[in-house]
C-alpha positions as CSV (number, residue, x, y, z in Angstrom):
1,X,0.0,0.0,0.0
2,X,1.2,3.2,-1.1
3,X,1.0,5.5,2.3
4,X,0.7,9.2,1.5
5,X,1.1,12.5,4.1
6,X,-2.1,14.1,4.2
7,X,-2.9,17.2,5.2
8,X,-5.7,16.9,8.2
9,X,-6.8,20.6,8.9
10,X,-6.1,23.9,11.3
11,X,-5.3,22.9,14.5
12,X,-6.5,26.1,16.8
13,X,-4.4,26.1,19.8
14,X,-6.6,29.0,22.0
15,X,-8.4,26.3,24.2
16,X,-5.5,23.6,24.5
17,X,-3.2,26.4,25.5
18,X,-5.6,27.3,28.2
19,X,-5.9,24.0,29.7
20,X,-2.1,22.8,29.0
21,X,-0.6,26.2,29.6
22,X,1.2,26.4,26.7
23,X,2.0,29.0,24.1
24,X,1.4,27.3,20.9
25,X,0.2,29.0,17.6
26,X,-2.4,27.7,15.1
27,X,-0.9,26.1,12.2
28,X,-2.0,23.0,10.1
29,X,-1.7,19.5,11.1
30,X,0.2,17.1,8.7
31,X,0.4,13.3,9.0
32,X,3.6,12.2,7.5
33,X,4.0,9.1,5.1
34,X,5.7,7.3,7.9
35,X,3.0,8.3,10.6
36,X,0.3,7.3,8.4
37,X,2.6,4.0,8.0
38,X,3.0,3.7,11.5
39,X,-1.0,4.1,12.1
40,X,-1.6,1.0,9.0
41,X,0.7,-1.5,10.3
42,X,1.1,-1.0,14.2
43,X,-3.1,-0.4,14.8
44,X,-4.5,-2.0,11.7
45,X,-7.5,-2.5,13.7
46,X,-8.0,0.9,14.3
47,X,-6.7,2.0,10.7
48,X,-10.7,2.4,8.8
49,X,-11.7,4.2,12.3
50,X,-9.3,6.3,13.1
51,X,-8.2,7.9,9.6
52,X,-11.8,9.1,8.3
53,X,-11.9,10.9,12.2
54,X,-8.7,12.8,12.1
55,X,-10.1,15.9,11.6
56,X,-13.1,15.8,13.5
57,X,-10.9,15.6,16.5
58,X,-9.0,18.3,15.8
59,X,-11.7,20.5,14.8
60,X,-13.7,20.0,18.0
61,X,-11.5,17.4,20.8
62,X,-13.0,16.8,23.6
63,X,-10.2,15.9,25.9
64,X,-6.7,16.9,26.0
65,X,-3.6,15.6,27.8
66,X,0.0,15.5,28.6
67,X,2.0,12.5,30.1
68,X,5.0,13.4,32.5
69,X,8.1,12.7,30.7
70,X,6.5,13.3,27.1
71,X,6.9,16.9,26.9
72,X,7.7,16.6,22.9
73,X,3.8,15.4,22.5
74,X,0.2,16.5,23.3
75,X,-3.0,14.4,23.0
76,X,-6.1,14.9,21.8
77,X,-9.5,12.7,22.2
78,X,-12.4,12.5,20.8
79,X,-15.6,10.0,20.9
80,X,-16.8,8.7,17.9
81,X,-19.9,6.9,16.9
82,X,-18.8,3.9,19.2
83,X,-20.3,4.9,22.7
84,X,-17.1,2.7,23.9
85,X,-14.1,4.4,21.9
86,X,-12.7,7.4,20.9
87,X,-9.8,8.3,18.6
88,X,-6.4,9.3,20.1
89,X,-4.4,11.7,18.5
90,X,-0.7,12.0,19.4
91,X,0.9,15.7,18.1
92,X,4.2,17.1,18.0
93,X,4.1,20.4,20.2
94,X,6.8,22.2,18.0
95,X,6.2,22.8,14.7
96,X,8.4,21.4,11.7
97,X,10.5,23.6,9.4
98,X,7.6,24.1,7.4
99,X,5.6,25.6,10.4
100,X,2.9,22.6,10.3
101,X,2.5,20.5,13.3
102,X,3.6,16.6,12.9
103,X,0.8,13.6,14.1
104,X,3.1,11.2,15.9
105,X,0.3,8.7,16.1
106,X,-3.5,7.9,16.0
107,X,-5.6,5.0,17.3
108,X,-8.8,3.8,18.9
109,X,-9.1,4.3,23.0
110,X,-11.4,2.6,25.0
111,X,-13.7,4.6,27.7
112,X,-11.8,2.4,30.5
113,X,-8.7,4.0,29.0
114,X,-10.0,7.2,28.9
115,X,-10.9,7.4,32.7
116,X,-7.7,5.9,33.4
117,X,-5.7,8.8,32.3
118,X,-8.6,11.1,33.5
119,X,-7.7,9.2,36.9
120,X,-3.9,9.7,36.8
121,X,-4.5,13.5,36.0
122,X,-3.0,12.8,32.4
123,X,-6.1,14.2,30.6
124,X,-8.7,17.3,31.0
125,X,-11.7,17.9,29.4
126,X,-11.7,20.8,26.5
């Protein structure tokens, strides 16, 4: 299979700065040949899910998060039409030398996941 970037859409940063505290700008989102690679073969599962979704989570996420230790990358979540799931976005926070933001990863995260991270303070609502 031929994997292609993609360009997903705006990310506006005004409410994810608010809740993270950081000082990012708006500037598209971009998911690389090898993301989308990495997306096919490490969560095929999640592959016909996630990829039509990408940017309805960035255009309205419902959660964002931060995991100590992973200052390079933010999260973003959003439910989908499975009450049970939602699709995980992992971003970049600095922007490339073409000013775009990079997806890291994307997959499908269960509610139980979702409340586990709430839990551990890893995640806020948007």
């Amino acid at each position: 299979m031929n994997y292609k970037a993609r360009r997903i859409g705006l990310l506006k940063t005004k409410r994810i700065n608010q809740t993270l505290g950081t000082e990012l700008e708006d500037a598209d989102l971009w998911v690389s040949k090898a993301a989308h690679r990495h997306i096919a073969l490490d969560h095929p599962n999640d592959y016909l899910t996630v990829l039509p979704n990408l940017s309805r989570v960035i255009e309205d996420p419902a959660y964002v998060g931060q995991k100590p230790g992973q200052a390079d990358n933010f999260y973003l979540f959003r439910k989908i039409h499975d009450k049970d799931r939602a699709v995980l976005i992992a971003i970049g926070i600095r922007r490339n030398r073409y000013g775009t933001y990079n997806l890291r990863s994307a997959y499908a995260i269960s509610d139980a996941n979702i409340q586990r991270y709430r839990m551990a303070g890893h995640l806020r609502i948007l």
